[in-house]
Structures are given as structure tokens and as C-alpha cells.
N, C-alpha and C positions, 0 to 999 in steps of 0.2 A: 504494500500500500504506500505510495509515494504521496507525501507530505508538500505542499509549495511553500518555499523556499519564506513566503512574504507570510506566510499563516503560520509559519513552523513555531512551536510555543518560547522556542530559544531566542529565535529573532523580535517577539512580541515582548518579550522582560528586557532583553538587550535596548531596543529603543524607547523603553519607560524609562529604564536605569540612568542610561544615555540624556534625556530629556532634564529628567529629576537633577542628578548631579549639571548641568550645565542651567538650569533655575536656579540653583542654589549658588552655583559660582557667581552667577549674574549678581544674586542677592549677596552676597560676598563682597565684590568687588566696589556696590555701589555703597553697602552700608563700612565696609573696612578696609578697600583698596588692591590693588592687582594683586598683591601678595596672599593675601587671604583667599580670592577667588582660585590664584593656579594651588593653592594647600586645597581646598576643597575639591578641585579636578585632581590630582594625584590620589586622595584618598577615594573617589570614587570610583576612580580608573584600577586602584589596587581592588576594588570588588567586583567589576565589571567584569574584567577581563579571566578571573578565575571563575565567573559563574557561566559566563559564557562555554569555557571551554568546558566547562562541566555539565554543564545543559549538552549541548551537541556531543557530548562522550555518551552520555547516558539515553538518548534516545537514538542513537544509531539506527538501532532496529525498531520494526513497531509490528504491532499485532499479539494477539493472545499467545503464538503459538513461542513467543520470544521473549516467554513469560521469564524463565531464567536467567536468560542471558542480561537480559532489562533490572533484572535484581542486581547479577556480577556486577554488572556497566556501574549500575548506582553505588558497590562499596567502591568500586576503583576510583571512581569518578569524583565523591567524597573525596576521597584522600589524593588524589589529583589538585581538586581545590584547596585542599587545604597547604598542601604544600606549596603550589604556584603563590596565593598569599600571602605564605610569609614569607617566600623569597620576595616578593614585589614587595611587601614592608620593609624588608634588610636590604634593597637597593634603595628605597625611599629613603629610609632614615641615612645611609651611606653616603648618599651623595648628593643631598637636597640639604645640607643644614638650616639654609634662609630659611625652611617653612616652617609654617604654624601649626604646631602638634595639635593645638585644640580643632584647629580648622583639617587636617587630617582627616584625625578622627570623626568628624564629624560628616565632613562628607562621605568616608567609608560607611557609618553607622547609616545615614539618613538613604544610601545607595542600598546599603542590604536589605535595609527595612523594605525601603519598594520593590525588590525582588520576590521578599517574602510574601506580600499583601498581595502582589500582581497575580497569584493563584485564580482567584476566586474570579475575577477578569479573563483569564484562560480561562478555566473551566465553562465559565459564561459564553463564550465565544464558539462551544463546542457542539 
């Protein structure tokens, strides 16, 4: 069963996530200055990019029959993100001193959060 590329539920959290962290940089930027904005695009980019690559790990296959492998995909997949993560934390903190650890954080946290919540938006969509 071939999934389109624009409906694929990876693609659909990817540009909420995408949206969400580039409103908040916005709101960054204008309430506490360019530095503030690119800390809250780094920390959103460190959630982005590991859930992405963990969404498309774990839905490779689809259908009932791929019930298993759909389970494996998900522990690997987990531990895929969660490692990609912290490396992209341990290059952040590395080599970005200029930024603002609260503005980090907080864009990673307010990026996960809509990852998380965007479920029910999938699921609606189905």
C-alpha cells in the first residue's frame, strides 16, 4: 500500500514542527533579538531532525501483515532518536557557545511538545 509522499504522517508532524519552531523564533527574535531567535531554531532543529528520521525509520512498511517488523522499526527507531539527539545536543553545546541555553531548551521542548499533540491531527486526517 503506497502512502503519498504529501499525506505521509512523517511529512505532516515534520511541517507542524517546522512551522511551530520558526513562530516561535519569529516571536524570539522580535521580543529578545536575532540571538534568541537562531537558540530557539537550533533547539528545535535538535528535535526535528531526530523525529523525522524516526518517523520514516518506523513506518517503512505498512499494512497489518508488517505487524512485527512495524514493532522492531519502533524499538530501533527509538533508540535511533534518541541517540541522533544527543549527538545534535553535544554539537550544539560544542560549538555554538553564543547561545541561549534557556532559548534552546525551549525551543526543543515547545518542538517536541507539537510532535506529540500532532497525533490526534493525524489520526483525524485518516
Amino acid at each position: 500500500m503506497a502512502i503519498s509522499l504529501k499525506t505521509h504522517p512523517v511529512v505532516i508532524v515534520f511541517v507542524m514542527q517546522a512551522a511551530l519552531t520558526a513562530g516561535t523564533s519569529a516571536i524570539a527574535y522580535i521580543v529578545s533579538g536575532p540571538l534568541h531567535a537562531l537558540s530557539v531554531v537550533m533547539g528545535g532543529s535538535v528535535a526535528i531532525v531526530p523525529q523525522s528520521i524516526f518517523g520514516f525509520w518506523v513506518f517503512r512498511q505498512r499494512g497489518a501483515r508488517s505487524a512485527r517488523a512495524i514493532a522492531r522499526n519502533l524499538f530501533v527507531g527509538e533508540g535511533l532518536k534518541l541517540g541522533i539527539t544527543a549527538a545534535l545536543f553535544a554539537l550544539v553545546w560544542l560549538n555554538a557557545q553564543s547561545l541561549k541555553a534557556a532559548a534552546v531548551i525551549t525551543g526543543f521542548v515547545i518542538t517536541v511538545l507539537a510532535g506529540q499533540l500532532s497525533l490526534p491531527l493525524i489520526l483525524k486526517g485518516k
